[in-house]
KOLTI-259855 format. One line per 2 residues: number of its first residue (from 1); their letters; for each residue z, y, x of N, C-alpha, C. Coordinates in steps of 0.2 Angstrom, whole numbers, plus 2048, in hexadecimal, padded with zeros to 3 digits. Each point is the difference from the previous one (the first is absolute). Last residue first. Example, Ala and Ser with C-alpha at 12.3 -4.5 7.8 and 13.67 -1.06 7.14 Angstrom:
<nodes>
2 = SA = 823,7F5,840,801,806,804,803,805,7FC | 800,7E4,802,800,806,7FC,800,806,804;
</nodes>
This chain:
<nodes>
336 = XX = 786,A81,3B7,7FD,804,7FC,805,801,7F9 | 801,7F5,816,801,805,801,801,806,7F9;
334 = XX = 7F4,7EC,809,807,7FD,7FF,805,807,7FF | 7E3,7FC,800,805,804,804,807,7FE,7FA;
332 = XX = 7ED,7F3,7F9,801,802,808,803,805,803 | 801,7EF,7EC,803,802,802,7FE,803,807;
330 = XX = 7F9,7ED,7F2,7FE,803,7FF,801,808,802 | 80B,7EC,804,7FF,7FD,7F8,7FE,808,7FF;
328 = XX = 800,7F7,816,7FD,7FB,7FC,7FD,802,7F9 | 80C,810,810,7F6,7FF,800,800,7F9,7FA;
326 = XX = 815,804,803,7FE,805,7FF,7F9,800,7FE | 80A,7F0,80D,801,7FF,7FA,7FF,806,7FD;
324 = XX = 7FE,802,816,7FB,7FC,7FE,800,7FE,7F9 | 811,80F,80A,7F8,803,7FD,7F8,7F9,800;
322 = XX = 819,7FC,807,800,804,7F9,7FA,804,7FE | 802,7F1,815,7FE,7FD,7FA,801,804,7FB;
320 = XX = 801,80B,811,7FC,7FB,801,7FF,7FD,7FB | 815,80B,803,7FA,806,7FD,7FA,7FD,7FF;
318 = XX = 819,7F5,7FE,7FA,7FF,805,7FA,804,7FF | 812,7FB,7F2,803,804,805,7FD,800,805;
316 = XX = 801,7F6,7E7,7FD,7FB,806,802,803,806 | 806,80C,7EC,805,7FE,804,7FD,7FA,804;
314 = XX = 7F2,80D,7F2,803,806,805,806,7FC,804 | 7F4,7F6,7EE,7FB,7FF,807,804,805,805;
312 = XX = 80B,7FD,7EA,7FD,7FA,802,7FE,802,808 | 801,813,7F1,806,7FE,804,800,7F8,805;
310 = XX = 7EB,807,7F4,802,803,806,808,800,803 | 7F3,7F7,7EC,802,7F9,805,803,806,808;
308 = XX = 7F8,80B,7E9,804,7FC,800,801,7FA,804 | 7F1,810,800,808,801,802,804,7FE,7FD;
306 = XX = 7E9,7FA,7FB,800,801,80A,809,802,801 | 7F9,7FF,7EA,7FE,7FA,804,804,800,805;
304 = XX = 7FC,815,7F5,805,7FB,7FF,801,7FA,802 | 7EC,809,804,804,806,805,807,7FD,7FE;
302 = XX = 7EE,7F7,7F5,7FE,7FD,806,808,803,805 | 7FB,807,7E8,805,7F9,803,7FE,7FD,805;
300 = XX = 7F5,815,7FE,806,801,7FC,806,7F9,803 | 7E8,803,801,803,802,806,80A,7FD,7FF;
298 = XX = 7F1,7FE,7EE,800,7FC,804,802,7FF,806 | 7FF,813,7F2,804,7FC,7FB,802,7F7,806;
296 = XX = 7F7,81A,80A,7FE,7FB,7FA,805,7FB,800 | 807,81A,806,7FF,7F9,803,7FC,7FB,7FC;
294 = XX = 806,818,7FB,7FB,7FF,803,7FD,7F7,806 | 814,80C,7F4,802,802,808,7F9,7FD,801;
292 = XX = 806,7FA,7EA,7FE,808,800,800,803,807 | 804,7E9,7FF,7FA,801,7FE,7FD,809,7FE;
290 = XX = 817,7F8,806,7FD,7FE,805,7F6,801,7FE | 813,7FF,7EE,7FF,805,806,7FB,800,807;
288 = XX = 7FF,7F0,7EF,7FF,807,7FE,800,805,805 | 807,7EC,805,7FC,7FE,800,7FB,809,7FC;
286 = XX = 818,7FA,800,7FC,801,806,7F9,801,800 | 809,7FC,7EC,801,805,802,7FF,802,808;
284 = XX = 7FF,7EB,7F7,7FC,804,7FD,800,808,803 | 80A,7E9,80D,802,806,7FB,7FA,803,7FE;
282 = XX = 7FE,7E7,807,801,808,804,803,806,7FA | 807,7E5,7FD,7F9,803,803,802,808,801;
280 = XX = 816,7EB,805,7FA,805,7FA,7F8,802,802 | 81B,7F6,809,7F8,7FF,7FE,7FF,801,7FC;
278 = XX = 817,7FF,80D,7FC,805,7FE,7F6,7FC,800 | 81B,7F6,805,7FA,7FF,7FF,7FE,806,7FC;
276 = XX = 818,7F6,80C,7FD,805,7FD,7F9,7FF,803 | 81A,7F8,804,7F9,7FE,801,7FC,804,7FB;
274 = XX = 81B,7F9,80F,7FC,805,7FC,7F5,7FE,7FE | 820,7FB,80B,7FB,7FD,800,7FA,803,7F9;
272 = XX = 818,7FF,80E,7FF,804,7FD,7F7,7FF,801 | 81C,7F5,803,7F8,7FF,803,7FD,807,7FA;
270 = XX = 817,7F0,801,7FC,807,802,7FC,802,803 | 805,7E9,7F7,803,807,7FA,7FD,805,805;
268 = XX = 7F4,7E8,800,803,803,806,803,807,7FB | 7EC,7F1,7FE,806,7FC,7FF,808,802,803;
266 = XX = 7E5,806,7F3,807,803,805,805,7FB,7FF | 7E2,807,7FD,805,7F9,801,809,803,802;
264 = XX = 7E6,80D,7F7,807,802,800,804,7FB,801 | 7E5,804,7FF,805,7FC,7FE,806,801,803;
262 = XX = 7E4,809,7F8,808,800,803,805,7FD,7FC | 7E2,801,7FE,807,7FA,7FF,805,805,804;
260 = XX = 7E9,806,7F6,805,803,805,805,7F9,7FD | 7E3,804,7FF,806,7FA,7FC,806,803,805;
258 = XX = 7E5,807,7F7,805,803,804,807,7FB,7FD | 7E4,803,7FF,805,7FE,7FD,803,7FF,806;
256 = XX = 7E9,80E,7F6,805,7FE,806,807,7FC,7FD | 7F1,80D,7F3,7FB,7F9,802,806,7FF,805;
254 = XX = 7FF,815,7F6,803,7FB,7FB,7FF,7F9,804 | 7FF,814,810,7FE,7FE,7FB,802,7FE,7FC;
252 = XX = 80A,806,815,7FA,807,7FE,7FC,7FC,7FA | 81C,7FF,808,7FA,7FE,7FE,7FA,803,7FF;
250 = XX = 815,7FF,810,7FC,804,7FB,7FA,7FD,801 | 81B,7FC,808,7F8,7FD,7FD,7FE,805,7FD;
248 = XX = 819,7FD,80E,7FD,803,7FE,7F9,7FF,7FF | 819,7F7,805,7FA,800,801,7FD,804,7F9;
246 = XX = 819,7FB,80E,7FB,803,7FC,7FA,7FE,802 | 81B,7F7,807,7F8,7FE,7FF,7FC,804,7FB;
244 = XX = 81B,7FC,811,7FB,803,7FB,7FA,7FF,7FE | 818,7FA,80A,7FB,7FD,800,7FC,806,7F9;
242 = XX = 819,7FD,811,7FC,802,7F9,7FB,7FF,803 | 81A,7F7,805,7FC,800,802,7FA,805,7F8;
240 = XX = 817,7F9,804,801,805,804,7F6,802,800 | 80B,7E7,801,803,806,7FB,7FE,805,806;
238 = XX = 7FB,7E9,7FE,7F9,808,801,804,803,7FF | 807,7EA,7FD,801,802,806,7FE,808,803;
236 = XX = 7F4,7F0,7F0,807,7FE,802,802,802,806 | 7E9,809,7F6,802,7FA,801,808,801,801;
234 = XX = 7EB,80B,7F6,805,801,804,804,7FB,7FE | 7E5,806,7FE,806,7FC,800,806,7FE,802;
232 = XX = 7E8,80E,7F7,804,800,803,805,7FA,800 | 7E5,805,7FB,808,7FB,7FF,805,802,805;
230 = XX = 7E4,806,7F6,804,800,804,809,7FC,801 | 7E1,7FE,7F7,808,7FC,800,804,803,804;
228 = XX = 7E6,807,7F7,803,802,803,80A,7FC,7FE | 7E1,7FF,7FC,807,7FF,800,806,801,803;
226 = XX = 7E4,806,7F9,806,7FF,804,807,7FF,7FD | 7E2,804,7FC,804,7FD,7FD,807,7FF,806;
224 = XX = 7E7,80F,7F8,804,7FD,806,805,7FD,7FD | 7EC,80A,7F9,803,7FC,7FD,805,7FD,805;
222 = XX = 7F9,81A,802,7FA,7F8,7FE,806,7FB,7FA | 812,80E,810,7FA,801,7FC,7FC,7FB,801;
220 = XX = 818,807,806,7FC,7FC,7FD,7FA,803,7FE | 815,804,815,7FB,807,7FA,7FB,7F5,7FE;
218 = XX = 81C,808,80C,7F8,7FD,7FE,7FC,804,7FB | 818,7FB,80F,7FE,807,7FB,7F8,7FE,802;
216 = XX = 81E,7F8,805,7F9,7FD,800,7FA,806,7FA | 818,7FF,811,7FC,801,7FC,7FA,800,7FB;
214 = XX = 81B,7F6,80B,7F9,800,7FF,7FE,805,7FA | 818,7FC,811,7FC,804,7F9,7FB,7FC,802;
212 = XX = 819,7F5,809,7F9,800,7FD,7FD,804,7FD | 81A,7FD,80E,7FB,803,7FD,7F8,7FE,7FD;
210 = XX = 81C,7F8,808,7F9,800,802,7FD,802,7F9 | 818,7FB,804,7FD,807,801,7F9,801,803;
208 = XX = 80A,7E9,800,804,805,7FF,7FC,807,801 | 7F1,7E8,800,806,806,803,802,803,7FD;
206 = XX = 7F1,7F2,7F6,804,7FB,803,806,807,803 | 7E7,7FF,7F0,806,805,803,806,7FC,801;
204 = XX = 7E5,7FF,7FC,805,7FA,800,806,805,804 | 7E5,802,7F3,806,805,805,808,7FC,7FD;
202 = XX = 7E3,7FD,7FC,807,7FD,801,805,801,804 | 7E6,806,7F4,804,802,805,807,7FD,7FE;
200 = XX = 7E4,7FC,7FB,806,7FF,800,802,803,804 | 7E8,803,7F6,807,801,805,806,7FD,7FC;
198 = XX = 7E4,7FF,7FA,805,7FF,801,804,7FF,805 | 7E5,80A,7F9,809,7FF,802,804,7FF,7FE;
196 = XX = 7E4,804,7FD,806,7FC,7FE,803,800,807 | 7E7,80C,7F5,804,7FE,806,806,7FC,7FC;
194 = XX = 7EB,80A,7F8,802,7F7,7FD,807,7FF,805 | 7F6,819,801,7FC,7FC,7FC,806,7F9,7FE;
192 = XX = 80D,80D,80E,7FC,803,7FD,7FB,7FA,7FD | 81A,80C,80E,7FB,7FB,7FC,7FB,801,7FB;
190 = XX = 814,809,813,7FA,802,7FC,7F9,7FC,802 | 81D,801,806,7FD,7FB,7FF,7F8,806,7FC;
188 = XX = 81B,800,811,7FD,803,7F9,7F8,7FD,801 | 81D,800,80B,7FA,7FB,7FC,7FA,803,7FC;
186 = XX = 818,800,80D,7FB,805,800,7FA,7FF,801 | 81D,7F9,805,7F7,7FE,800,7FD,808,7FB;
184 = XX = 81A,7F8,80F,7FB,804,7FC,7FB,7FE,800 | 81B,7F6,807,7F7,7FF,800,7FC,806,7FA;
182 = XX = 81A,7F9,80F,7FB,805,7FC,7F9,7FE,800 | 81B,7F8,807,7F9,801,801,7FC,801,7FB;
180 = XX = 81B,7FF,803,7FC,807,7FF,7F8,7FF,803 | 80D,7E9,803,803,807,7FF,7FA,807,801;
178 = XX = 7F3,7E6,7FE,809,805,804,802,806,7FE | 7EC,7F2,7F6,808,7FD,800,805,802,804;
176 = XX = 7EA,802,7F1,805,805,804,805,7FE,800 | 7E4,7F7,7FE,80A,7FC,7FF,803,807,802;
174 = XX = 7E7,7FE,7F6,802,803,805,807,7FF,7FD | 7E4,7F7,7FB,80B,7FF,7FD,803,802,806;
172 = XX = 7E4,801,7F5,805,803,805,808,7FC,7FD | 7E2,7FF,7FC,807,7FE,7FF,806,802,805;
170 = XX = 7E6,805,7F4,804,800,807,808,800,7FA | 7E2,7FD,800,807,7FD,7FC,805,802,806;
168 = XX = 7E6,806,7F4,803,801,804,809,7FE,801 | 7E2,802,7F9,805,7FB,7FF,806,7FF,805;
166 = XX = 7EF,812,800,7FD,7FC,7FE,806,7FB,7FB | 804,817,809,800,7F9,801,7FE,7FC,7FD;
164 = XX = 803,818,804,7F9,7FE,7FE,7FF,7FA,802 | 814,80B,80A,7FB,803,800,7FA,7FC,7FD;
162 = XX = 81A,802,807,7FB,7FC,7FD,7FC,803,7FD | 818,802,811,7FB,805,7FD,7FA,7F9,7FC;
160 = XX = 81C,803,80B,7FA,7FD,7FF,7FB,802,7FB | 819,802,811,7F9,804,7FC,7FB,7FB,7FF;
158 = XX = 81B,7FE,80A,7FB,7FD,7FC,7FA,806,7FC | 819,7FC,812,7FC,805,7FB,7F9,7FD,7FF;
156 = XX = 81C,7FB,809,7F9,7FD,7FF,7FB,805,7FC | 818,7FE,80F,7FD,805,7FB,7F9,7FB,7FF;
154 = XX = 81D,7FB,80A,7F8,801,800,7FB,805,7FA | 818,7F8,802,800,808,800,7F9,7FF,804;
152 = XX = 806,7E9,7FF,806,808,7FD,7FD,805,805 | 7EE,7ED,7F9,806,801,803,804,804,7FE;
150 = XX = 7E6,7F4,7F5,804,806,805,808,7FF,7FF | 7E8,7F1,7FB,809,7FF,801,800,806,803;
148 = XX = 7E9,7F9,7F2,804,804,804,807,800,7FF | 7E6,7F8,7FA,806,7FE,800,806,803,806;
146 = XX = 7E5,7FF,7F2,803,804,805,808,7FD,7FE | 7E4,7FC,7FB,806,7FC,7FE,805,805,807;
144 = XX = 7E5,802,7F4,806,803,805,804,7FE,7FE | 7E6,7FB,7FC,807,7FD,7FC,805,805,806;
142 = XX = 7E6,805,7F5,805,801,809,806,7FA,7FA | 7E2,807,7FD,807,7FD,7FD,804,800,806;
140 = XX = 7EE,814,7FC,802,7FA,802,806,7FC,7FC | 801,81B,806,7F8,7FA,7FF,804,7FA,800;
138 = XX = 811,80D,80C,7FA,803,7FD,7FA,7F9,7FF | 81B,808,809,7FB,7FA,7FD,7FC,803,7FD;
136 = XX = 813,807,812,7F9,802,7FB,7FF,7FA,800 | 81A,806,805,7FC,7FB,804,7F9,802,7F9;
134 = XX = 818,808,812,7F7,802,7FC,7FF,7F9,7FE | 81C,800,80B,7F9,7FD,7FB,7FB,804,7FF;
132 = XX = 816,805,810,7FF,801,7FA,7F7,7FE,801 | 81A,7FD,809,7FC,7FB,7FF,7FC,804,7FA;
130 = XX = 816,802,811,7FD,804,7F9,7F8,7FD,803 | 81E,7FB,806,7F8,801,801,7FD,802,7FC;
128 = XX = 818,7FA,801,7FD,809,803,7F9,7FE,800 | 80A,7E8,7FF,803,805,800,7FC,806,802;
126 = XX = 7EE,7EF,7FC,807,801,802,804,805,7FF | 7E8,7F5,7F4,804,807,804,807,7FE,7FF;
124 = XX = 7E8,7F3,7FC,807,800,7FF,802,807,806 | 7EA,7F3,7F0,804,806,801,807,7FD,804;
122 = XX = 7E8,7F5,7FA,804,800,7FF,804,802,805 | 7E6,7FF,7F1,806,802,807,807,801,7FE;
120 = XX = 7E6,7F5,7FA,807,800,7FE,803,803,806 | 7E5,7FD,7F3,804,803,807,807,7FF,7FD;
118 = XX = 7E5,7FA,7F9,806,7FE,7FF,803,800,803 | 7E8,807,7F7,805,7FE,806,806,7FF,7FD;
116 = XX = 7E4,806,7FA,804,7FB,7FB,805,7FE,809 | 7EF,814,800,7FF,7FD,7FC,806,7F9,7FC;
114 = XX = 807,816,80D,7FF,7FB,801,7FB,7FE,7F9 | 80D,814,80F,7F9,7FF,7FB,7FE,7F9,7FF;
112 = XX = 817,80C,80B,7FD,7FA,800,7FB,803,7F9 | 814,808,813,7FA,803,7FC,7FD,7F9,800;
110 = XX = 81A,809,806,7FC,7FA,7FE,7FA,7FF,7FD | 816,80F,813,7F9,800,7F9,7FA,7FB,802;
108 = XX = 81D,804,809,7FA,7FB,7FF,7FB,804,7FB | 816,807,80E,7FF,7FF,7FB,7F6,7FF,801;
106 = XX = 81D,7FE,80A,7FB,7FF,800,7FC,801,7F9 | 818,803,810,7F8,804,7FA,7FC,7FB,802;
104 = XX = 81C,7FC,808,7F9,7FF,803,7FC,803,7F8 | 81A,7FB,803,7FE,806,802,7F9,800,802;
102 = XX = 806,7E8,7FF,803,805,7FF,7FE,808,802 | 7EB,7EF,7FC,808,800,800,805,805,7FF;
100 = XX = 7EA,7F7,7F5,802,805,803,808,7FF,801 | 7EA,7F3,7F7,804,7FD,806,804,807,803;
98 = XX = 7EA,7F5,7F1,801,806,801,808,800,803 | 7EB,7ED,7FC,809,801,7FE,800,808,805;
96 = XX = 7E8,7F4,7F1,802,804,807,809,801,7FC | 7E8,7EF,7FA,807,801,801,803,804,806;
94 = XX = 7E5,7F9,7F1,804,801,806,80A,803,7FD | 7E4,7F6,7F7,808,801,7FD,802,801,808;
92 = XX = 7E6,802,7F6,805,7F9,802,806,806,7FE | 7EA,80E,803,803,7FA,7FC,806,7FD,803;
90 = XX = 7F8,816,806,7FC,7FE,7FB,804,7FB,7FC | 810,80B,813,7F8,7FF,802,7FD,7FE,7F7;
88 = XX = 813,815,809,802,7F7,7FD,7F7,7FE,801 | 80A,811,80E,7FA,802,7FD,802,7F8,7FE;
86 = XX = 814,811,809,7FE,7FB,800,7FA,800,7FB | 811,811,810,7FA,7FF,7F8,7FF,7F9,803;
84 = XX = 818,80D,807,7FA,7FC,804,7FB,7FE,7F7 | 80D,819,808,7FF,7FA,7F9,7FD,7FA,806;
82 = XX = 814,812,80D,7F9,800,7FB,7FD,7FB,7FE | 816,802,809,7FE,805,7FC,7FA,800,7FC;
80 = XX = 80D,7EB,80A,7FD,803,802,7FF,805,7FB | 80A,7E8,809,800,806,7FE,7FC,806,801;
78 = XX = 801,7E2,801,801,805,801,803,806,7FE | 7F0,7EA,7F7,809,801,801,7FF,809,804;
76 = XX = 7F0,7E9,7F2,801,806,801,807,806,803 | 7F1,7E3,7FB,806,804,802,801,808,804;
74 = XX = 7ED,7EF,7F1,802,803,804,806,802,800 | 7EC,7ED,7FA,805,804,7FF,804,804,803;
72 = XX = 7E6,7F4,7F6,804,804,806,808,801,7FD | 7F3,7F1,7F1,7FB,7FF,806,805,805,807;
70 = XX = 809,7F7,7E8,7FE,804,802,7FC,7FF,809 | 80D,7F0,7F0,7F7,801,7FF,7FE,805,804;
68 = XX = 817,7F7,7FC,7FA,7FB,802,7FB,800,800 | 812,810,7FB,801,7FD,807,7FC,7FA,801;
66 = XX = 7FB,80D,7ED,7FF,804,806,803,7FC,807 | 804,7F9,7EA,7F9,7FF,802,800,803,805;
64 = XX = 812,801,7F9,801,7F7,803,7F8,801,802 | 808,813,7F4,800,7FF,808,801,7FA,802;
62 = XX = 7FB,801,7E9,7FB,806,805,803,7FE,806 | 80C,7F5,7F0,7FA,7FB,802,7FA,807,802;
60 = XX = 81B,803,807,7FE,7FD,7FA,7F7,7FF,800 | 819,807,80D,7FA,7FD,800,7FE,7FD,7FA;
58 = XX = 814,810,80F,7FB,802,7FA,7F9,7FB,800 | 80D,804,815,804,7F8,7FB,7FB,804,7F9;
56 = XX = 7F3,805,815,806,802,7FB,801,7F9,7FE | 7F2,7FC,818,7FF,804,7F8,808,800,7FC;
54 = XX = 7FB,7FE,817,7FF,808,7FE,801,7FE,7F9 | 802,7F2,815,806,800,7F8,7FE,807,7FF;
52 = XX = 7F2,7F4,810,804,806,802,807,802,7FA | 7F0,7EA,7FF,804,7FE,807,806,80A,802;
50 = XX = 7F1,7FF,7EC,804,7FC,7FD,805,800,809 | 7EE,80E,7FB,804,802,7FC,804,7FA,801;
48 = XX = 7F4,80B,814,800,7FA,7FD,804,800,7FD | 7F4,814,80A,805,7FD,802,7FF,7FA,7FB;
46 = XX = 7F6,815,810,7FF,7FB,7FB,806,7FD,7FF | 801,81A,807,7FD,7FA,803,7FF,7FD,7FA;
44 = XX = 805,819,808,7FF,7FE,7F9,7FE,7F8,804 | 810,81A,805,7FB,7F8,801,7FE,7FA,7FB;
42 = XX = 806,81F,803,800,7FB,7FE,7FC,7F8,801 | 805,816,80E,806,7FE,7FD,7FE,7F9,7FB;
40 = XX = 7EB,811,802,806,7FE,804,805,7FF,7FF | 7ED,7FD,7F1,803,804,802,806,7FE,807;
38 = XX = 7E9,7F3,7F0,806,803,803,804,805,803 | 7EB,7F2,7F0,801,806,805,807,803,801;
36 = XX = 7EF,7E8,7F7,809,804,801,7FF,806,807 | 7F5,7ED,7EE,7FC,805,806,806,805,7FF;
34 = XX = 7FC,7E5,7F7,802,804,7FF,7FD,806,805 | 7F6,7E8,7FE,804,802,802,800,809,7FE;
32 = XX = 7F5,7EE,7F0,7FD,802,807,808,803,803 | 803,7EB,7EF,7FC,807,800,800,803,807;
30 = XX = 7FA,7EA,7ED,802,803,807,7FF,805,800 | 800,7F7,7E9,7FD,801,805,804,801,808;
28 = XX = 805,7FF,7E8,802,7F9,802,7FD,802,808 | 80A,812,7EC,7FD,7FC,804,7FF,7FA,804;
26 = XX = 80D,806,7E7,801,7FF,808,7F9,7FF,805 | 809,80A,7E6,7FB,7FC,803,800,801,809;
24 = XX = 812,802,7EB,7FE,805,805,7FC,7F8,802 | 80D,80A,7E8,7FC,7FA,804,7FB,802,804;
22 = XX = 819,80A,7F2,7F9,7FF,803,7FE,7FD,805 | 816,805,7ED,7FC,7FF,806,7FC,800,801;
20 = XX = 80E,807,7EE,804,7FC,804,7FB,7FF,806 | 7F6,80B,7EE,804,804,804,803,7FC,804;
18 = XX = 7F7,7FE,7EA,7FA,800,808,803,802,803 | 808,7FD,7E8,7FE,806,804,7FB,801,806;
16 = XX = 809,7EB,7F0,7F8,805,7FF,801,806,804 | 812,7F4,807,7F9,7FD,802,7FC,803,7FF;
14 = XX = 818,80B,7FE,7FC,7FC,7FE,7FB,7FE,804 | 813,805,811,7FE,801,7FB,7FB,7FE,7FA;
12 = XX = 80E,7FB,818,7FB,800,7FD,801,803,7FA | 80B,801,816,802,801,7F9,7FA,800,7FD;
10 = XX = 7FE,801,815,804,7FE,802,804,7FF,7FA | 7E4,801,803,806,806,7FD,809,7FC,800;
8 = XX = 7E7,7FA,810,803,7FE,7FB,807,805,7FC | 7EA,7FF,813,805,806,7FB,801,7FF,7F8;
6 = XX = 7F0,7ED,807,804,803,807,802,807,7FB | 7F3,7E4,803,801,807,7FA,806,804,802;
4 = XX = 7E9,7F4,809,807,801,7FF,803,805,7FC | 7E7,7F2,80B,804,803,7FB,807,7FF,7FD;
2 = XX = 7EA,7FB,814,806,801,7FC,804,804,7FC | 7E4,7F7,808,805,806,800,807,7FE,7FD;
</nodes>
């Protein structure tokens, strides 16, 4: 098994903190072929990372592994309103380029239950496009490596969900290098027993009057352990541009360990750049109230739990899946 060391912080800080990076265990297996449900308007073939010049100028010792090891690669293009889902397979590592021209939608959901995989997709949206990302990770160890160039006055939109991940690593660096493009995410994570995450997020602002918010909102419990790295970067030349980042954790024990890293990079006077972390355990006083309304105690933070990842799951935008993640984390009427 291979071992990398991957969501590196673009400004390290101490050592004894554990934060600078993490060490991602690479499948070695072959993996079974993907399972692609499409929609009309959108084409999906093979392609060859090196004779098709798909891979990014962004290379470091993850994607060098992916352009030498991964078993399938895909090239994703088209337009279309409605989602195409993808079923990532158990093992091995695959590579999908998502490819939205001008004026062209597309948007992709990424369901993977995996015992131990390793997926990289890499983004690009042309002028006016709009490129928007699902991707479930549940169970299991997953590495997710996501790289994305968006254009002038493109959009990128990014959800990701993590569900009782075994061992779970996702890395993201999204470039806004054209005029007024825009990237939103909306990230939210419920962890349990011995589970573990680590995110990286790298928001590289190159355009004039480009925009970046992230949310991120998780629940810990058991002994779950996560880490979370975000990074704006406004670069020379952003004037005009803003970037935002909260995240939001609740802890349900003393046993869980919780690490926020936000990183604020400016190279650039007019820029307008922000971050903010809310973690804490549950209010007492809810917990009161809610208990004279004849609720048990346990119901209780099963109920807080649960809504705490509903803004999360409300923007996947696909009914289908919003209520499969619903049922997972216990939720049967989405309603309630």
């Amino acid at each position: 098994m291979k071992q990398i060391r991957v969501n590196q912080l673009p400004t390290p800080t101490y050592r004894w903190l554990g934060v600078n990076d993490a060490i991602a265990e690479l499948p070695e297996a072959k993996s079974a072929e993907p399972c692609f449900t499409a929609p009309d308007g959108i084409e999906i073939k093979n392609c060859d990372l090196q004779s098709d010049h798909i891979l990014s100028e962004s290379q470091n010792e993850l994607s060098s592994f992916f352009a030498d090891s991964c078993t399938f690669s895909y090239l994703i293009t088209g337009s279309s309103e409605q989602p195409l889902h993808v079923q990532i397979p158990n093992n091995g590592s695959n590579f999908f380029f998502i490819h939205a021209k001008s004026d062209s939608k597309i948007t992709v959901i990424m369901h993977t239950q995996a015992e131990h995989n390793a997926f990289r997709t890499q983004i690009k949206a042309d002028p006016y496009a709009a490129i928007k990302l699902v991707q479930i990770i549940r169970n299991g160890k997953s590495v997710s490596d996501i790289d994305a160039d968006i254009a002038e006055n493109a959009h990128f939109e990014l959800v990701q969900i993590f569900l009782e991940s075994d061992n779970a690593i996702a890395g993201t660096t999204v470039s806004l290098k054209g005029r007024n493009s825009v990237f939103t995410s909306n990230i939210g994570y419920l962890l349990d027993h011995n589970n573990a995450l680590d995110i990286n997020l790298n928001i590289i602002q190159n355009g004039k009057k480009s925009e970046s918010e992230t949310d991120v909102k998780g629940v810990l419990r058991g002994s779950a352990k996560k880490t979370f790295r975000g990074t704006i970067d406004f670069r020379n030349g952003a004037s005009g541009a803003k970037g935002a980042e909260r995240e939001d954790v609740l802890l349900m024990n003393s046993h869980v360990q919780n690490k926020t890293v936000p990183v604020i990079l400016c190279a650039e006077e007019d820029v307008a750049g922000s971050h903010g972390a809310s973690i804490g355990q549950i209010d007492a006083s809810h917990i009161f109230y809610m208990q004279s309304r004849g609720i048990p105690e346990d119901r209780i933070t099963e109920i807080i739990a649960q809504s705490k990842l509903g803004s999360v799951i409300r923007a996947i935008g696909d009914p289908e899946t919003e209520r499969s993640i619903y049922l997972a984390i216990g939720k049967e009427d989405p309603d309630e």
